[in-house]
C-alpha positions as CSV (number, residue, x, y, z in Angstrom):
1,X,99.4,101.4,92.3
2,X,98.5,101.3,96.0
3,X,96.0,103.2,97.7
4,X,99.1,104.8,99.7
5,X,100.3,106.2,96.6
6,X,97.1,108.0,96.2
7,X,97.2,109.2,99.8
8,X,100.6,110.2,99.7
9,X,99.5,112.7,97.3
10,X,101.5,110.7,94.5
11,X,97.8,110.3,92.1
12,X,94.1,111.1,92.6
13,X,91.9,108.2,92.2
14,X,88.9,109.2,90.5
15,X,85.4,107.5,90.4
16,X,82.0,108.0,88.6
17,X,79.1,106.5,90.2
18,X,78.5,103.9,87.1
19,X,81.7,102.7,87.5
20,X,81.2,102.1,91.4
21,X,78.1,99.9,90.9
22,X,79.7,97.9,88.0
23,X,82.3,97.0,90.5
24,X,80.1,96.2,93.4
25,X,77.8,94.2,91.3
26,X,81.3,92.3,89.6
27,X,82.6,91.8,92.9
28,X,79.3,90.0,94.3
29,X,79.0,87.3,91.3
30,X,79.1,83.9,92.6
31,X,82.8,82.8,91.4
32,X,84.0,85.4,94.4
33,X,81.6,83.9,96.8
34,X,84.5,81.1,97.5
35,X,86.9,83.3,98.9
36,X,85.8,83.9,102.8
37,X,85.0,87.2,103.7
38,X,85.5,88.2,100.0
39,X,82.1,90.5,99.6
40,X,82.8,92.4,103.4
41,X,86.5,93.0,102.4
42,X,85.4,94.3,98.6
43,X,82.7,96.2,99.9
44,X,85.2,97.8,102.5
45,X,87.3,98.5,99.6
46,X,85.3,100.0,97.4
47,X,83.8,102.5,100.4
48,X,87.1,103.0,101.2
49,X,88.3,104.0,97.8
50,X,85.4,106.4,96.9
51,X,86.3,108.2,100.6
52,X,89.7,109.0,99.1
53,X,88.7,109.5,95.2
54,X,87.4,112.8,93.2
55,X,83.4,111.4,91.9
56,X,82.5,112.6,88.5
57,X,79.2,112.4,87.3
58,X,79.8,112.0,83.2
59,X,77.1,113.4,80.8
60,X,78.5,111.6,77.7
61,X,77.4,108.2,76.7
62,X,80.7,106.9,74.8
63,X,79.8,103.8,72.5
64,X,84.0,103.2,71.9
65,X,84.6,99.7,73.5
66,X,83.2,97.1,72.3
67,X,82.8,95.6,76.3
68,X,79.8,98.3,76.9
69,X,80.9,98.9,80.5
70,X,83.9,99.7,79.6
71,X,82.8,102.8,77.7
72,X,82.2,104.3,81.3
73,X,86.0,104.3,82.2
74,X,86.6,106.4,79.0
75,X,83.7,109.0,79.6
76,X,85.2,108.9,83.9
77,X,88.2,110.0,81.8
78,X,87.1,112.7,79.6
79,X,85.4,114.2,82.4
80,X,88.0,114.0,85.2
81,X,90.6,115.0,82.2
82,X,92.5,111.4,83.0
83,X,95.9,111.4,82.8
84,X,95.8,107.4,83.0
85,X,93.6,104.7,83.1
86,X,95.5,102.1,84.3
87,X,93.6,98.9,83.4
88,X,94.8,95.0,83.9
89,X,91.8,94.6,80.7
90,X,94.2,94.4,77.4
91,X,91.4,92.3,75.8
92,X,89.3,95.3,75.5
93,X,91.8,98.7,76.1
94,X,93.8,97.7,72.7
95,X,94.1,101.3,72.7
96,X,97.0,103.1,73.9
97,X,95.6,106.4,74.7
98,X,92.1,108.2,74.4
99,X,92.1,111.6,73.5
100,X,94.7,112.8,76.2
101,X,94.3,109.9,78.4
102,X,97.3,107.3,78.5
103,X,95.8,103.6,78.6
104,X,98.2,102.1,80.8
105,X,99.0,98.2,83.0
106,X,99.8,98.4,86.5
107,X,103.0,97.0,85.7
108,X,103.5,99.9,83.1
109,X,102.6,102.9,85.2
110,X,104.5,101.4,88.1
111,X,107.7,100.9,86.2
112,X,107.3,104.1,83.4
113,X,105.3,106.9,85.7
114,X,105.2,106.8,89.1
């Protein structure tokens, strides 16, 4: 999916604060650190990203996934009432769909929903 998509109107990108820090804080670990200008250009993106998504602030603590953070994508989704999360993490979505919420690739939603 590409941020234009969203823009376009195509899909609403949405974002809980928990899930905003876990990606800053992923993003800043020292395997990244290689890649010039990596931190400004993920920062930029995730500011940019939050600018253009719907926040949710979820009041359920989910203990589903076994990955702990990863809970906080599900409850994000049972707030925002998710039709997708579209997640390159098979290792820890082996489900297929929470409560209403399709867990789907990139690959998948590109080629089966978009």
């Amino acid at each position: 999916m590409t941020v234009d998509h969203c823009i376009d109107g195509n899909a609403v990108i949405c974002f809980s604060i928990p899930i905003i820090q876990e990606y800053l804080e992923v993003l800043s670990r020292p395997k990244f650190s290689k890649f010039m200008d990596f931190k400004t250009n993920a920062d930029f993106l995730i500011a940019r990203l939050s600018e253009i998504s719907e926040i949710y602030e979820p009041k359920e603590k989910l203990k589903i996934i076994n990955d702990e953070p990863d809970n906080r994508l599900l409850e994000l989704a049972d707030i925002s009432k998710a039709d997708f999360i579209i997640t390159g993490n098979s290792n820890h979505f082996t489900i297929k769909i929470y409560n209403k919420t399709r867990i789907v690739t990139p690959k998948e939603y590109w080629e089966k929903f978009k």
